[in-house]
C-alpha positions as CSV (number, residue, x, y, z in Angstrom):
1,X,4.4,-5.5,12.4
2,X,1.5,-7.5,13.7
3,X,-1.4,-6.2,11.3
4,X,0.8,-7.5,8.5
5,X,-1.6,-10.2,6.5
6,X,1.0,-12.4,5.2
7,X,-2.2,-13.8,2.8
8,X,-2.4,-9.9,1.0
9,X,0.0,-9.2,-1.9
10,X,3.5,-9.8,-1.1
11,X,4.0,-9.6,2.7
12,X,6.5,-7.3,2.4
13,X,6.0,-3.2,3.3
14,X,8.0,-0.4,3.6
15,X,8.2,1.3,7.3
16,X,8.3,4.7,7.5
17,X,7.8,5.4,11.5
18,X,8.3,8.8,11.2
19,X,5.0,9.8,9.7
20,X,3.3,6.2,10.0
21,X,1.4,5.8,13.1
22,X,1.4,1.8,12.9
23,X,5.0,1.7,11.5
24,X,6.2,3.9,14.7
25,X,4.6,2.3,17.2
26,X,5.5,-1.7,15.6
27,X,9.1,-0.4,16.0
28,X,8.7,1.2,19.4
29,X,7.0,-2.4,21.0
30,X,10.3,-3.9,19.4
31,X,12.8,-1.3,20.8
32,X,11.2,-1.3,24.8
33,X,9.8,-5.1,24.6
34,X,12.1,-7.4,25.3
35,X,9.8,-10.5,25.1
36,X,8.5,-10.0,21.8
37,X,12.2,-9.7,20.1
38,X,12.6,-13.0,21.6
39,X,9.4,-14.1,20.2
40,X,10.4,-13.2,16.6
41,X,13.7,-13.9,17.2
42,X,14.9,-10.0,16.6
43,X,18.0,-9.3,18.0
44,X,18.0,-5.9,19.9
45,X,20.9,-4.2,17.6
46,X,18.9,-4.8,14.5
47,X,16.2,-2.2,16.0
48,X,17.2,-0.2,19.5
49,X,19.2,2.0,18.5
50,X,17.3,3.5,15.2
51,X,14.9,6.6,15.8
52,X,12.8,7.7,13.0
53,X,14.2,9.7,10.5
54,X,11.8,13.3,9.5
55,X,11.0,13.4,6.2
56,X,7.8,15.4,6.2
57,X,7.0,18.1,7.6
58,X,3.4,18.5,8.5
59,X,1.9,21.8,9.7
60,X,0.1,21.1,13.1
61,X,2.2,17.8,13.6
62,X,6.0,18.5,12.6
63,X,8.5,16.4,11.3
64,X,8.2,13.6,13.5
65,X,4.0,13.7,13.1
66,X,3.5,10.0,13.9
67,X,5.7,10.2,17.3
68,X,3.5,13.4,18.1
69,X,0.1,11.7,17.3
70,X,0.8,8.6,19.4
71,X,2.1,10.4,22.0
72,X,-0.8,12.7,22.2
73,X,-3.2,9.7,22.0
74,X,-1.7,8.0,24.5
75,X,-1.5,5.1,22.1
76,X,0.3,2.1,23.9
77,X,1.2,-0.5,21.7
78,X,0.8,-1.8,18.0
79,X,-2.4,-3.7,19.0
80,X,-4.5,-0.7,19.8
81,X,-5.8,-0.9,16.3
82,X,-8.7,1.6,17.0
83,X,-7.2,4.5,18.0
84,X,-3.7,3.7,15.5
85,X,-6.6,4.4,12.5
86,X,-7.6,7.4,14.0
87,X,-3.9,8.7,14.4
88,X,-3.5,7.6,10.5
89,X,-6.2,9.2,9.5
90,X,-5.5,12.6,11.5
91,X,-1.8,12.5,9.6
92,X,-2.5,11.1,5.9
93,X,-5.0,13.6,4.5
94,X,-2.8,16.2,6.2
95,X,0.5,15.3,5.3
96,X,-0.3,14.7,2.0
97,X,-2.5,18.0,1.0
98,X,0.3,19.9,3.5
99,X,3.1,18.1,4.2
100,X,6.2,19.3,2.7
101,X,9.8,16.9,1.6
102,X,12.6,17.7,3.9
103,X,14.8,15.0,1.9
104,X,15.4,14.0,-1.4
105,X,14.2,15.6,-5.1
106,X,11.3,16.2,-3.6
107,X,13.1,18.2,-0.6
108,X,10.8,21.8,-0.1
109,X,7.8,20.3,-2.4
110,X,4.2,19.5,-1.1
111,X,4.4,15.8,-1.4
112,X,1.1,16.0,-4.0
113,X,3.4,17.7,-6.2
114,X,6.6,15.5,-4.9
115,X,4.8,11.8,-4.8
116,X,4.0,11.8,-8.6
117,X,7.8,13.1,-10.0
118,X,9.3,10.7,-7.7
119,X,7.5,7.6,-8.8
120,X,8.0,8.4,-12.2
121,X,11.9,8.8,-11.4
122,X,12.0,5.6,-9.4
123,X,10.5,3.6,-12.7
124,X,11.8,5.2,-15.7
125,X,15.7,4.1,-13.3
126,X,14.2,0.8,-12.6
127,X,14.0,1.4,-9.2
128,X,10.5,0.6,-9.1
129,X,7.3,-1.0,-11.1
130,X,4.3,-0.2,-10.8
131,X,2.3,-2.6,-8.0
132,X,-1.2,-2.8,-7.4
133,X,-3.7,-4.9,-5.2
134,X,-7.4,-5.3,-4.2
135,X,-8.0,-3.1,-0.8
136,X,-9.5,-6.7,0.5
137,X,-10.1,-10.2,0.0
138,X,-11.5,-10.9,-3.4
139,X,-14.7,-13.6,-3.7
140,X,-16.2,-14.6,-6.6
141,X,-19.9,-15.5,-7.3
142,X,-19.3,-18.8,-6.4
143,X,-17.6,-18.3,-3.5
144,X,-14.1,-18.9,-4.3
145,X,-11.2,-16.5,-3.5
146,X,-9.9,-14.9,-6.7
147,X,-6.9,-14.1,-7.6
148,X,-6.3,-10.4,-8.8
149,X,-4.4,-9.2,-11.6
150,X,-4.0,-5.8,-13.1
151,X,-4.2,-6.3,-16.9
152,X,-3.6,-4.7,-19.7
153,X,-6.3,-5.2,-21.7
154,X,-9.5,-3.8,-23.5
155,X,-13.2,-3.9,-23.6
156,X,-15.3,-4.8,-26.3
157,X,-18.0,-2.6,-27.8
158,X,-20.8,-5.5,-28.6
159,X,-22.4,-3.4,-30.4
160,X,-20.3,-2.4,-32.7
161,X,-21.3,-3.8,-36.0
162,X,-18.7,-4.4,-37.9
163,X,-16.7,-6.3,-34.9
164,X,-19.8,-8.5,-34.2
165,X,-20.9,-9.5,-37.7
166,X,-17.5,-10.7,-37.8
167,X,-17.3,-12.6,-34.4
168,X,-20.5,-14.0,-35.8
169,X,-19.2,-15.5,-39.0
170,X,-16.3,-17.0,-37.1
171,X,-18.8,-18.6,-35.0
172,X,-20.9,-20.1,-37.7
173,X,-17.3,-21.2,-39.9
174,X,-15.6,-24.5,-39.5
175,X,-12.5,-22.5,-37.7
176,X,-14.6,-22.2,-34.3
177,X,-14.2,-24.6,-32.0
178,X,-16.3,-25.0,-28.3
179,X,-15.3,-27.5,-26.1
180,X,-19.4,-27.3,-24.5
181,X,-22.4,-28.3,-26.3
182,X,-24.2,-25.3,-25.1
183,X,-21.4,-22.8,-26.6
Protein backbone atom coordinates (compact mmCIF):
# COMPACT_ATOMS: atom_id res chain seq x y z
CA UNK A 1 0.00 0.00 0.00
CA UNK A 2 1.19 3.31 -1.00
CA UNK A 3 -0.27 5.61 1.95
CA UNK A 4 1.78 3.32 4.15
CA UNK A 5 4.34 5.99 6.22
CA UNK A 6 7.13 3.75 6.87
CA UNK A 7 8.18 6.77 9.56
CA UNK A 8 4.64 5.98 11.79
CA UNK A 9 4.77 3.04 14.31
CA UNK A 10 5.88 -0.08 12.92
CA UNK A 11 5.28 -0.09 9.11
CA UNK A 12 3.51 -3.00 9.29
CA UNK A 13 -0.68 -3.19 8.91
CA UNK A 14 -3.13 -5.68 8.64
CA UNK A 15 -5.27 -5.71 5.20
CA UNK A 16 -8.53 -6.50 5.41
CA UNK A 17 -9.93 -5.56 1.62
CA UNK A 18 -13.06 -6.76 2.20
CA UNK A 19 -14.48 -3.97 4.30
CA UNK A 20 -11.24 -1.54 3.92
CA UNK A 21 -11.68 0.73 1.14
CA UNK A 22 -7.73 1.49 0.87
CA UNK A 23 -6.77 -2.13 1.60
CA UNK A 24 -9.21 -3.37 -1.46
CA UNK A 25 -8.30 -1.16 -3.87
CA UNK A 26 -4.04 -1.42 -2.89
CA UNK A 27 -4.68 -5.10 -3.67
CA UNK A 28 -6.81 -4.58 -6.79
CA UNK A 29 -3.78 -2.03 -8.51
CA UNK A 30 -1.59 -5.12 -7.64
CA UNK A 31 -3.78 -7.93 -9.11
CA UNK A 32 -4.65 -5.83 -12.70
CA UNK A 33 -1.21 -3.77 -12.74
CA UNK A 34 1.34 -5.38 -14.06
CA UNK A 35 4.02 -2.56 -13.83
CA UNK A 36 3.73 -1.84 -10.37
CA UNK A 37 4.39 -5.72 -9.25
CA UNK A 38 7.45 -5.22 -11.19
CA UNK A 39 8.15 -2.11 -9.43
CA UNK A 40 7.94 -3.73 -5.91
CA UNK A 41 9.12 -6.77 -7.09
CA UNK A 42 5.68 -8.80 -6.26
CA UNK A 43 5.30 -11.69 -8.01
CA UNK A 44 1.75 -12.10 -9.51
CA UNK A 45 0.87 -15.62 -7.54
CA UNK A 46 1.57 -13.94 -4.22
CA UNK A 47 -1.62 -11.63 -5.00
CA UNK A 48 -3.90 -12.51 -8.37
CA UNK A 49 -5.52 -15.08 -7.47
CA UNK A 50 -6.84 -13.94 -3.75
CA UNK A 51 -10.38 -12.18 -3.56
CA UNK A 52 -11.49 -10.73 -0.41
CA UNK A 53 -12.81 -12.86 2.08
CA UNK A 54 -16.61 -11.32 3.87
CA UNK A 55 -16.38 -10.97 7.25
CA UNK A 56 -18.85 -8.30 7.91
CA UNK A 57 -21.88 -7.89 7.00
CA UNK A 58 -23.01 -4.29 6.76
CA UNK A 59 -26.70 -3.37 6.15
CA UNK A 60 -26.81 -1.00 3.01
CA UNK A 61 -23.29 -2.31 1.81
CA UNK A 62 -23.18 -6.28 2.29
CA UNK A 63 -20.45 -8.53 2.93
CA UNK A 64 -18.12 -7.36 0.55
CA UNK A 65 -18.85 -3.33 1.61
CA UNK A 66 -15.50 -2.02 0.43
CA UNK A 67 -15.77 -3.74 -3.21
CA UNK A 68 -19.44 -2.11 -3.23
CA UNK A 69 -18.26 1.40 -2.14
CA UNK A 70 -15.38 1.65 -4.64
CA UNK A 71 -17.29 0.33 -7.27
CA UNK A 72 -20.07 2.69 -6.67
CA UNK A 73 -17.57 5.57 -6.49
CA UNK A 74 -15.97 4.79 -9.38
CA UNK A 75 -12.79 4.90 -7.33
CA UNK A 76 -9.76 3.94 -9.73
CA UNK A 77 -6.79 3.28 -8.03
CA UNK A 78 -5.12 3.44 -4.50
CA UNK A 79 -3.93 7.13 -5.23
CA UNK A 80 -7.38 8.61 -5.33
CA UNK A 81 -6.88 9.48 -1.65
CA UNK A 82 -9.94 11.86 -1.66
CA UNK A 83 -12.65 9.99 -2.55
CA UNK A 84 -10.87 6.45 -0.73
CA UNK A 85 -11.64 8.69 2.78
CA UNK A 86 -15.01 9.28 1.80
CA UNK A 87 -15.68 5.45 0.94
CA UNK A 88 -13.94 4.83 4.59
CA UNK A 89 -15.87 6.96 6.17
CA UNK A 90 -19.27 5.91 4.55
CA UNK A 91 -18.25 2.09 5.83
CA UNK A 92 -16.45 2.48 9.36
CA UNK A 93 -19.15 4.23 11.40
CA UNK A 94 -21.53 1.81 9.68
CA UNK A 95 -20.01 -1.33 9.98
CA UNK A 96 -19.08 -0.88 13.25
CA UNK A 97 -22.49 0.50 14.93
CA UNK A 98 -24.19 -2.26 12.33
CA UNK A 99 -22.09 -4.52 10.99
CA UNK A 100 -22.47 -8.00 12.09
CA UNK A 101 -19.31 -11.18 12.27
CA UNK A 102 -19.90 -13.68 9.74
CA UNK A 103 -16.59 -15.56 11.06
CA UNK A 104 -15.10 -16.37 14.09
CA UNK A 105 -16.33 -16.10 18.07
CA UNK A 106 -17.68 -13.17 17.14
CA UNK A 107 -19.72 -14.87 14.09
CA UNK A 108 -23.64 -13.33 14.42
CA UNK A 109 -22.46 -10.43 16.92
CA UNK A 110 -22.47 -6.54 16.16
CA UNK A 111 -18.76 -6.09 15.96
CA UNK A 112 -19.19 -3.22 19.08
CA UNK A 113 -20.12 -6.14 21.06
CA UNK A 114 -17.66 -8.63 19.04
CA UNK A 115 -14.33 -6.07 18.77
CA UNK A 116 -13.98 -5.91 22.68
CA UNK A 117 -14.33 -9.95 23.62
CA UNK A 118 -12.01 -10.67 20.85
CA UNK A 119 -9.20 -8.39 21.78
CA UNK A 120 -9.43 -9.59 25.20
CA UNK A 121 -9.22 -13.33 23.77
CA UNK A 122 -6.39 -12.46 21.47
CA UNK A 123 -4.23 -11.07 24.70
CA UNK A 124 -5.10 -13.02 27.65
CA UNK A 125 -3.74 -16.31 24.53
CA UNK A 126 -0.83 -14.10 23.69
CA UNK A 127 -1.98 -13.57 20.44
CA UNK A 128 -1.83 -9.98 20.80
CA UNK A 129 -0.55 -6.86 23.13
CA UNK A 130 -1.93 -4.04 23.43
CA UNK A 131 -0.28 -1.30 20.68
CA UNK A 132 -0.89 2.26 20.67
CA UNK A 133 0.45 5.38 18.65
CA UNK A 134 -0.03 9.16 18.17
CA UNK A 135 -2.70 9.85 15.17
CA UNK A 136 0.34 12.12 13.75
CA UNK A 137 3.75 13.32 13.95
CA UNK A 138 4.62 14.43 17.34
CA UNK A 139 6.66 18.00 17.84
CA UNK A 140 7.84 19.27 20.86
CA UNK A 141 8.18 22.93 21.95
CA UNK A 142 11.30 23.13 20.68
CA UNK A 143 10.71 21.73 17.60
CA UNK A 144 12.03 18.42 17.74
CA UNK A 145 10.10 15.16 16.80
CA UNK A 146 9.23 13.24 19.97
CA UNK A 147 9.12 9.95 20.45
CA UNK A 148 5.79 8.54 21.95
CA UNK A 149 5.42 6.09 24.46
CA UNK A 150 2.39 4.82 26.32
CA UNK A 151 3.40 4.64 29.98
CA UNK A 152 2.30 3.35 32.88
CA UNK A 153 2.58 5.82 35.15
CA UNK A 154 0.90 8.32 37.65
CA UNK A 155 0.36 11.96 38.25
CA UNK A 156 1.25 13.84 41.13
CA UNK A 157 -1.20 15.85 43.26
CA UNK A 158 1.26 19.01 44.20
CA UNK A 159 -0.80 19.95 46.45
CA UNK A 160 -1.08 17.35 48.49
CA UNK A 161 0.57 18.17 51.77
CA UNK A 162 1.89 15.48 53.14
CA UNK A 163 3.67 14.39 49.61
CA UNK A 164 5.14 17.94 49.19
CA UNK A 165 6.45 18.68 52.67
CA UNK A 166 8.28 15.60 52.10
CA UNK A 167 9.66 16.27 48.49
CA UNK A 168 10.64 19.48 50.24
CA UNK A 169 12.80 18.06 52.95
CA UNK A 170 14.47 15.77 50.54
CA UNK A 171 15.31 18.81 48.62
CA UNK A 172 16.77 20.78 51.42
CA UNK A 173 18.74 17.24 52.89
CA UNK A 174 22.25 16.27 51.84
CA UNK A 175 20.58 13.15 49.86
CA UNK A 176 19.45 15.58 46.94
CA UNK A 177 21.57 15.92 44.27
CA UNK A 178 20.97 18.56 40.91
CA UNK A 179 23.35 18.40 38.40
CA UNK A 180 22.15 22.52 37.50
CA UNK A 181 22.87 25.43 39.62
CA UNK A 182 19.46 26.68 39.04
CA UNK A 183 17.69 23.25 40.31
Amino acid sequence: MQTISMNKGTGIVTSVPSDSPDDWAALRDLQTKKGLREKYNIKEEWCVPFNPIPIIEIPEFGNLSAIKVVDDMKIQSQKDKEKLAQAKEKIYMKGFYEGVMLVGMGNGMKVQEAKPIIKKHMIDTGLACPYYEPENEVISRTGDECIVALCDQWFLNYGEENWRDFVKSHVKSNDFKAYNPKT
